[in-house]
C-alpha positions as semicolon CSV with decimal commas, in nm:
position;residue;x (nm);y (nm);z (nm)
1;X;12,139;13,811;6,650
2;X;12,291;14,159;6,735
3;X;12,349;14,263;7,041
4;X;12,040;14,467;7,193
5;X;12,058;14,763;7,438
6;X;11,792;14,892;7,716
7;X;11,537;15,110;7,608
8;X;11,510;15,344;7,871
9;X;11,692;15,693;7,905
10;X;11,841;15,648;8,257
11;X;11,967;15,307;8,144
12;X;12,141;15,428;7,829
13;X;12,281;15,740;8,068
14;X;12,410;15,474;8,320
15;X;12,563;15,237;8,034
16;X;12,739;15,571;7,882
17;X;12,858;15,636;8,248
18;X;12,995;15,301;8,280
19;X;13,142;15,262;7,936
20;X;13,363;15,523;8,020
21;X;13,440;15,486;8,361
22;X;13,560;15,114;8,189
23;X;13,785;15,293;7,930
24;X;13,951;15,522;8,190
25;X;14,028;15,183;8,398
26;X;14,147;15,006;8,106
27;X;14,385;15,322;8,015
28;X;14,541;15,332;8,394
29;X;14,577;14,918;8,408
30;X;14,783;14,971;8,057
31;X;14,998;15,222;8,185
32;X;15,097;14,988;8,492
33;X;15,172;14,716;8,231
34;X;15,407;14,939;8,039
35;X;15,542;15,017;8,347
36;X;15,585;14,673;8,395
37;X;15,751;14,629;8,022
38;X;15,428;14,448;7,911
39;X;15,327;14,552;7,560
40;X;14,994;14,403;7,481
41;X;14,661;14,580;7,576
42;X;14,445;14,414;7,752
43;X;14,192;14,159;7,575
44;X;13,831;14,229;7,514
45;X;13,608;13,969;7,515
46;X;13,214;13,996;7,438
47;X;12,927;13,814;7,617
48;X;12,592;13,775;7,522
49;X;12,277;13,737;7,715
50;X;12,017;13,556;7,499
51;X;12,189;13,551;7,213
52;X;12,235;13,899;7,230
53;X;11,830;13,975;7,288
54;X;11,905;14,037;7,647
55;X;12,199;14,256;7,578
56;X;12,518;14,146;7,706
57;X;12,867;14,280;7,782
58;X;13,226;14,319;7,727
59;X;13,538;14,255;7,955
60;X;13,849;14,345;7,941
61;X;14,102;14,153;8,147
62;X;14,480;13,969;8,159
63;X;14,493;13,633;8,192
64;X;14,831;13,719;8,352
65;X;15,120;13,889;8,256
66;X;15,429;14,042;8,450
67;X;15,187;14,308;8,554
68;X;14,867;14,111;8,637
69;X;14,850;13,769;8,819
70;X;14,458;13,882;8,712
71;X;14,227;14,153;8,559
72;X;13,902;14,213;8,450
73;X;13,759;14,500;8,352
74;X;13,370;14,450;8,275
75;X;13,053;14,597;8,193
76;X;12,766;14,497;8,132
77;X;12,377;14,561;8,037
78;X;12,137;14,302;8,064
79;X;11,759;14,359;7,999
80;X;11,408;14,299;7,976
81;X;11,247;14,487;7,725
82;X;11,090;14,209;7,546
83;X;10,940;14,080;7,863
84;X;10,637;14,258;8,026
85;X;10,582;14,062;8,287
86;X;10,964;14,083;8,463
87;X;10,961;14,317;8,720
88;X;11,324;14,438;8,617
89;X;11,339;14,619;8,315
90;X;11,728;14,657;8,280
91;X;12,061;14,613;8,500
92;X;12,408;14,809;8,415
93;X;12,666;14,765;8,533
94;X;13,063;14,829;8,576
95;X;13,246;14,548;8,801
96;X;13,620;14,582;8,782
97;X;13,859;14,336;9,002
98;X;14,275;14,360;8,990
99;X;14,530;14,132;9,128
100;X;14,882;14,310;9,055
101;X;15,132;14,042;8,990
102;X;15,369;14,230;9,226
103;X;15,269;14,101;9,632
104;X;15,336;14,459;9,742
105;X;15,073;14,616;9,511
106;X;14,735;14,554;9,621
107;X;14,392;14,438;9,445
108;X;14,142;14,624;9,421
109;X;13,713;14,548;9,332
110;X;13,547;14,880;9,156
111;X;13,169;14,794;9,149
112;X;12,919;15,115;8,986
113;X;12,542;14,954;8,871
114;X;12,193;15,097;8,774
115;X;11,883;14,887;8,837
116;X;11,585;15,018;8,691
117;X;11,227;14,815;8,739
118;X;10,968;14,870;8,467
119;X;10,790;15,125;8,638
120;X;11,050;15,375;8,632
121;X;11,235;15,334;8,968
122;X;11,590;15,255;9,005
123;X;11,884;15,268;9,237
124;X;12,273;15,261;9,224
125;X;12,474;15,015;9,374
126;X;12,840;15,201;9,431
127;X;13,160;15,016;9,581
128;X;13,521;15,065;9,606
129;X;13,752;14,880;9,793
130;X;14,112;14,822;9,841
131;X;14,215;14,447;9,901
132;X;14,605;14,425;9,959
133;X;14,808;14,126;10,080
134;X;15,047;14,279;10,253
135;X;14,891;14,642;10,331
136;X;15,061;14,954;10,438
137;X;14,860;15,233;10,624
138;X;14,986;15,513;10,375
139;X;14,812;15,344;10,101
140;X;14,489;15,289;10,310
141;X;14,486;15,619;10,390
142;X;14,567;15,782;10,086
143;X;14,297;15,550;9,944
144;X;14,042;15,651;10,189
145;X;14,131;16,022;10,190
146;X;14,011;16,003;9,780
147;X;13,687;15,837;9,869
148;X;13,633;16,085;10,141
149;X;13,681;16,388;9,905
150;X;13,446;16,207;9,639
151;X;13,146;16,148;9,848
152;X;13,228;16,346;10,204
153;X;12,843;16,407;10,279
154;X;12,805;15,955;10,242
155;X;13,136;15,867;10,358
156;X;13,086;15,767;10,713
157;X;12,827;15,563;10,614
158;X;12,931;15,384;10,327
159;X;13,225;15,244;10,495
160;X;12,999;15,141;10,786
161;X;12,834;14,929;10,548
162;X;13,127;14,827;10,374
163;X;13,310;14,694;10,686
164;X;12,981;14,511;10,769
165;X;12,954;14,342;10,408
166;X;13,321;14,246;10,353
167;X;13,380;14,088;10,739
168;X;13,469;13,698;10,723
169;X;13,321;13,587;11,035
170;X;13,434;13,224;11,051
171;X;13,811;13,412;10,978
172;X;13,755;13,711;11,181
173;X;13,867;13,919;10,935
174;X;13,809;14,176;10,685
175;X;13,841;14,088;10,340
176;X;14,065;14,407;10,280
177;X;14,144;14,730;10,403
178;X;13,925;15,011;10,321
179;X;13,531;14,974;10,223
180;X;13,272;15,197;10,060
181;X;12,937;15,056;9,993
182;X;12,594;15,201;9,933
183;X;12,358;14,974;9,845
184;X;12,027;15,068;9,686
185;X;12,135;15,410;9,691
186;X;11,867;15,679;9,531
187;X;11,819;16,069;9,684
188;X;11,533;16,288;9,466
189;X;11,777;16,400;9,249
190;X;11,887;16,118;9,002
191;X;12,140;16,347;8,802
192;X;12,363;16,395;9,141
193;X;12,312;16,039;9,198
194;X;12,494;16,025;8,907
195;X;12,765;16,221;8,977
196;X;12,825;16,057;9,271
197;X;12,902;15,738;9,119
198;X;13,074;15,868;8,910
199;X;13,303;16,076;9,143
200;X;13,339;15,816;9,369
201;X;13,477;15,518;9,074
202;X;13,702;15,787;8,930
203;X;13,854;15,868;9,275
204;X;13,955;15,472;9,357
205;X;14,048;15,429;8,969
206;X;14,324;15,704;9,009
207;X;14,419;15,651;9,379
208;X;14,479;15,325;9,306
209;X;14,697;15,328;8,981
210;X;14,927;15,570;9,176
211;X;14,963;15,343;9,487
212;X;15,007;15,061;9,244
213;X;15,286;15,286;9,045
214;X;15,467;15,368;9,336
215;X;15,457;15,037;9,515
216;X;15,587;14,916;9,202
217;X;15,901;15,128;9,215
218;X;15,947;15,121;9,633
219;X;15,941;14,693;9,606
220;X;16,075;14,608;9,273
221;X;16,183;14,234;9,360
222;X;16,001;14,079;9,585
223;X;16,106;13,757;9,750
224;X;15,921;13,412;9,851
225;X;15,777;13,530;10,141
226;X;15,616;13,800;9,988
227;X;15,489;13,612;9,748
228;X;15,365;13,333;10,034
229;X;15,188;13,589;10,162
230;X;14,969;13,725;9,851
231;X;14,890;13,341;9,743
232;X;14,797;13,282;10,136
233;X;14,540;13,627;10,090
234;X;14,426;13,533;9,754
235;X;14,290;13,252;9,896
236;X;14,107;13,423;10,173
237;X;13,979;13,642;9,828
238;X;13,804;13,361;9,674
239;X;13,709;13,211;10,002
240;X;13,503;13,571;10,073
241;X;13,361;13,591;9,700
242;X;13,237;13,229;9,667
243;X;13,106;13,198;10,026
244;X;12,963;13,488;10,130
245;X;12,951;13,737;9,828
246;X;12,559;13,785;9,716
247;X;12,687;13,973;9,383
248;X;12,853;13,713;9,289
249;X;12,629;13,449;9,341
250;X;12,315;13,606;9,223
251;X;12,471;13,639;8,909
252;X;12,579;13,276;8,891
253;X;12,191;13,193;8,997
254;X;12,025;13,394;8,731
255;X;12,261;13,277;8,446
256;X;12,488;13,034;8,307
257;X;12,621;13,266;8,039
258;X;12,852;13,433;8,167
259;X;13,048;13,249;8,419
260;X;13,408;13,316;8,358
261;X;13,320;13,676;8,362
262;X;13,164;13,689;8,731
263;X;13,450;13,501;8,854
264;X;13,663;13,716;8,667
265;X;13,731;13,812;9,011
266;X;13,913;13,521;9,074
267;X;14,306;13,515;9,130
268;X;14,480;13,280;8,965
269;X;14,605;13,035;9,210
270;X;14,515;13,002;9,555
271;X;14,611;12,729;9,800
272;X;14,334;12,494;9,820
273;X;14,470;12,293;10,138
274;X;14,444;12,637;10,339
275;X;14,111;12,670;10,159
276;X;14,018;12,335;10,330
277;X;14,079;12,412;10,676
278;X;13,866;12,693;10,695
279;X;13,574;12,410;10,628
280;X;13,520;12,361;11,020
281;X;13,447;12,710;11,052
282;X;13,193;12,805;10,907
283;X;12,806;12,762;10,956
284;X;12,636;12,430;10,852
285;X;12,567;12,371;10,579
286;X;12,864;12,598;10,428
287;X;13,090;12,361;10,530
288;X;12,984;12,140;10,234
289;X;13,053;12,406;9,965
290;X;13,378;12,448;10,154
291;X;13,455;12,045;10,038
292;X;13,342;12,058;9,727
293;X;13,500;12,416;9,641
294;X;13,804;12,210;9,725
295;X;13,749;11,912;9,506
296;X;13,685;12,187;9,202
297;X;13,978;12,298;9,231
298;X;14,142;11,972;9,164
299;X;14,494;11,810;9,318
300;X;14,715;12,089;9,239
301;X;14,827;12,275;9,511
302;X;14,858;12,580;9,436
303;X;14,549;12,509;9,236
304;X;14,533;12,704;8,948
305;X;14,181;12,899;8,893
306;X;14,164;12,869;8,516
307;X;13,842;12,906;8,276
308;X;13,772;12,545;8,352
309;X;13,783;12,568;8,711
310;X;13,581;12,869;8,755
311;X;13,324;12,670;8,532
312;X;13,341;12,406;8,790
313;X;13,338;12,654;9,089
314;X;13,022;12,822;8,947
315;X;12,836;12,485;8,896
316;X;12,909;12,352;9,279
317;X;12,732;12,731;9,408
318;X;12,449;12,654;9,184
319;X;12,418;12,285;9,327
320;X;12,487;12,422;9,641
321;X;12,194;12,692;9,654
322;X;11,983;12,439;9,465
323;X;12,006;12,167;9,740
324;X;12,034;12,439;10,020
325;X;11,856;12,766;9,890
326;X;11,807;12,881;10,277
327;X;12,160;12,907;10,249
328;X;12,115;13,221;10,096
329;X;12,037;13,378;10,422
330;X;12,391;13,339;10,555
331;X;12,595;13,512;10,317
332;X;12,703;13,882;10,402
333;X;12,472;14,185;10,362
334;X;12,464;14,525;10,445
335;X;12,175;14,691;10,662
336;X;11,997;14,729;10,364
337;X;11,978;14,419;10,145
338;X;11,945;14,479;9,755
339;X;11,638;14,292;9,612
340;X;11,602;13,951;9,616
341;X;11,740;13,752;9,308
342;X;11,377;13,639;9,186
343;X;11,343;13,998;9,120
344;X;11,627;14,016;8,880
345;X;11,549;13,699;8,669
């Protein structure tokens, strides 16, 4: 079976939206791996929900080259059409994670979604944040100063609820550096709404491909400490998004089929005894996925975090939630929570 699209109007304008905010990503990452002396593109890959009766998606990403330790550019639409009694009629979405292979350039998450229920409501989910390892206040700024001009009227509060969402509390920490967030975000004027998302993905896809650029020429060889440092924070990365990211894990709870493109976001080593320590800290009865995010990970140290493992990752979170699905309630949120993920099945 084909490959089936949403019915609606808003969710084919929101899948156009993202399709090209996804091809203007993919044209900015292959400029930094030319920079980089990297000729490939990067390497689609197709998903299917249902067989394709769902819809599905396609991700672009790097498996690593001298560019990318990891990249993954994806979007998505999954609906329910064929299902009158869901709630949800359709979700789409762009989610867009990069780990530069270079310590001094810094990741970055690009998140822009439409969910639209079967009566005709819907609301954007809009997030841009930038993650470095080692970060430098110029680039924060200049980073923020983009997301300011995109959205100045929302600003203020979308990084209040972006440095609520993305704070570690067992680390006492911030995952990264600067935070925009709206969550359920709808005014009476759905075109703007639009726009907005729009505006605001465009402004963190170019700020960041120049900070990456010129990082790239200001710390051309990096040395072991450097790179100490970005494996030390890309653990801290997977330790935010597999304990405490609800994205994440409500799309690991809804589906199997697509697991190595939700933890696309995933670097691709991380240092699993650090990972292990942080197992006292955290509430009960976390510090069991803690162990057993561990044993996934296998012997290696650095572990790598390759299709297999993420397979394994995803399974212990769906155990986990299984055994322990109050366990939900202690993951991060905003003020505003989105819908719970019964809604979306």
């Amino acid at each position: 079976m084909s490959r089936t699209y949403a019915k609606s109007e808003a969710a084919a304008r929101s899948l156009e939206l993202v399709q090209a905010l996804q091809a203007h990503f993919v044209d900015s990452l292959e400029s930094i791996q030319r920079a980089c002396g990297v000729k490939q593109s990067l390497q689609r890959v197709e998903w299917l929900r249902g067989a394709g009766s769902k819809g599905g998606g396609d991700r672009f990403g790097s498996a690593g080259d001298a560019a990318f330790n990891r990249a993954s550019v994806n979007v998505s639409q999954v609906h329910y059409d064929d299902q009158p009694d869901k709630k949800l009629g359709s979700a789409t979405a762009l989610s867009a994670i990069v780990h530069p292979r270079n310590p001094w350039a810094p990741s970055i998450h690009v998140h822009v979604s439409w969910t639209e229920y079967k009566s005709g409501e819907g609301y954007w989910r809009i997030m841009a944040d930038l993650n470095p390892a080692l970060p430098d206040d110029e680039d924060t700024a200049a980073f923020e100063t983009a997301l300011r001009a995109a959205a100045p009227a929302l600003y203020e509060k979308a990084v209040e609820e972006g440095e609520r969402y993305f704070w570690i509390p067992s680390l006492e920490r911030h995952r990264g550096v600067a935070h925009f967030y709206l969550e359920a975000y709808a005014s009476e004027d759905p075109k703007a709404d639009q726009e907005l998302a729009e505006k605001v993905a465009r402004a963190a896809i170019d700020r960041y491909g120049a900070i990456v650029l010129d990082n790239l020429k200001k710390h051309a060889n990096p040395g072991e400490d450097e790179f100490s440092a970005q494996l030390a924070y890309h653990t801290v990365y997977l330790f935010q998004v597999l304990t405490l990211d609800r994205g994440t894990t409500a799309g690991l709870l809804v589906h199997d089929e697509n697991d190595l493109g939700i933890l696309g976001s995933l670097p691709a080593h991380v240092d699993s005894e650090l990972l292990g320590s942080w197992q006292a800290g955290v509430s009960k009865p976390q510090e069991e996925l803690v162990a057993q995010l561990v044993e996934a990970l296998g012997e290696a140290n650095p572990a790598p975090v390759d299709d297999a493992a993420k397979k394994r990752l995803a399974q212990v979170l769906r155990d986990h939630y299984a055994k322990y699905p109050k366990a939900l309630e202690l993951q991060a949120s905003a003020s505003q929570r989105p819908p719970s993920i019964e809604n979306h099945k």
